[in-house]
N, C-alpha and C positions, 0 to 999 in steps of 0.2 A: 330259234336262231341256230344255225350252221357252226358245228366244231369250229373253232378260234386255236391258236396256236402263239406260244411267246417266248422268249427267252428273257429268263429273270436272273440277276444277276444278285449275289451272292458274296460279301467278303468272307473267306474259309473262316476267320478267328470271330466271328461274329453268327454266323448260321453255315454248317459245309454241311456237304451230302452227307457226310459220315453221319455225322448230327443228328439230322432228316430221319436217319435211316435207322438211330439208334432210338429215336420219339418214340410214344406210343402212335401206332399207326403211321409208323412211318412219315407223318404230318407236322410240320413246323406254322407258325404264324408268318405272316411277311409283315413284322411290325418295321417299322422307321423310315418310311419312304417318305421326302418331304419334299419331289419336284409334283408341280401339280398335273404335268401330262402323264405320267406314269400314274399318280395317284386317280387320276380320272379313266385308264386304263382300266384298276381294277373298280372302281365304282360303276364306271357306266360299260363295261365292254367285255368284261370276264364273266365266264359261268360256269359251272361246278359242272367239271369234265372236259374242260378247257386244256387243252395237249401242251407242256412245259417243259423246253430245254435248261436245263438247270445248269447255272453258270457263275464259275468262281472267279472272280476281279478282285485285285488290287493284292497280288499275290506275285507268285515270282513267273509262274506259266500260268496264264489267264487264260478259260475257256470251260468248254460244257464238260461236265462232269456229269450227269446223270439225263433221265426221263424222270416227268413229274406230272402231273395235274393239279389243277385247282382244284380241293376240294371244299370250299364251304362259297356261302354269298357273300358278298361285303360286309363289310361290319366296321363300326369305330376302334382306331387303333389305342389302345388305350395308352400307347408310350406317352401322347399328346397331352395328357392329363397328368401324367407321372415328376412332381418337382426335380424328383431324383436322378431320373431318365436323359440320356444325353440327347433325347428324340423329345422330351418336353417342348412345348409351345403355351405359352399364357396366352395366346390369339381365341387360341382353340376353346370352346366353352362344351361340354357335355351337352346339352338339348341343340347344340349345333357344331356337332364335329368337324374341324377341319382337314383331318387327314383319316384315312380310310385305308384297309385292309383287307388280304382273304390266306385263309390259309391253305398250303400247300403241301400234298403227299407224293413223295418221291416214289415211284414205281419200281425204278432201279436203277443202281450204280451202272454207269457205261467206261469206256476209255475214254481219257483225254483228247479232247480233239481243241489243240491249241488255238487262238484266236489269229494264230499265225497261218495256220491251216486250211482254217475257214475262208484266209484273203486269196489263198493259191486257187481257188475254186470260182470260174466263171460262174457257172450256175448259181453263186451265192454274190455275183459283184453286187448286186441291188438292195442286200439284207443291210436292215437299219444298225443295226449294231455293229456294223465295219464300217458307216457310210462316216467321213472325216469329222470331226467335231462331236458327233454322239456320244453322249456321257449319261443316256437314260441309264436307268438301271431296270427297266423292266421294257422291252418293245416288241412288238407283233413282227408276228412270223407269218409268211406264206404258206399256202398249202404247199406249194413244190419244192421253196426250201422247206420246209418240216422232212417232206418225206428223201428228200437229197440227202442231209444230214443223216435222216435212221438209217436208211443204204450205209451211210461212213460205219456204223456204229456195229 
């Protein structure tokens, strides 16, 4: 399968680049996604080398903060199992996961390029993550926006 490309989004006080970058390996988990087209994103559609705009929401300036990849294969998230966890789900049973995972290595810190930024840019009016209502948290990228955005960067 053909390089894939996505932008995953990220609350700072919950997982931020810094974070990422300070992991062993630079590699964080992406546990607590609980829409199921994002969650089916990384089950059926990501693979390990998969090109990642790494992206901070629900912040005061929302937007990409770094380069990243995918680096592992799916896997069960284990929040889902977690009583403790604010990601817990009692649906979910271990011999049949419901919610799904991959972890992810940050290549490197970039500048800010505000989500504000992103809207001034025709070349990107078609990117799902400005398209009005999107509230994924993780969505596919173009080959021409991917390489659009590195040119900004």
């Amino acid at each position: 399968m053909a390089k894939q490309y996505w932008l995953m989004k990220s609350e700072p006080e919950e997982a931020s680049v810094d974070d990422a970058l300070a992991a062993p390996n630079a590699t964080v988990p992406w546990t607590g996604v609980r829409n199921y087209q994002a969650r089916n994103f990384m089950r059926d559609r990501m693979q390990i080398g998969d090109g990642v705009l790494f992206f901070h929401s629900g912040c005061e300036v929302p937007g990409i903060v770094g380069l990243a990849e995918v680096a592992s294969a799916p896997y069960p998230d284990p929040t889902q199992f977690d009583k403790k966890s604010e990601y817990y789900d009692p649906g979910a049973k271990r011999d049949a996961p419901r919610w799904m995972m991959v972890d992810v290595r940050v290549l490197r810190k970039t500048k800010l390029i505000p989500l504000k930024e992103l809207r001034e840019h025709e070349e990107l009016a078609d990117m799902r993550v400005l398209q009005k209502g999107n509230r994924l948290s993780i969505t596919p990228v173009t080959e021409q926006e991917w390489k659009f955005i590195r040119a900004m960067l």
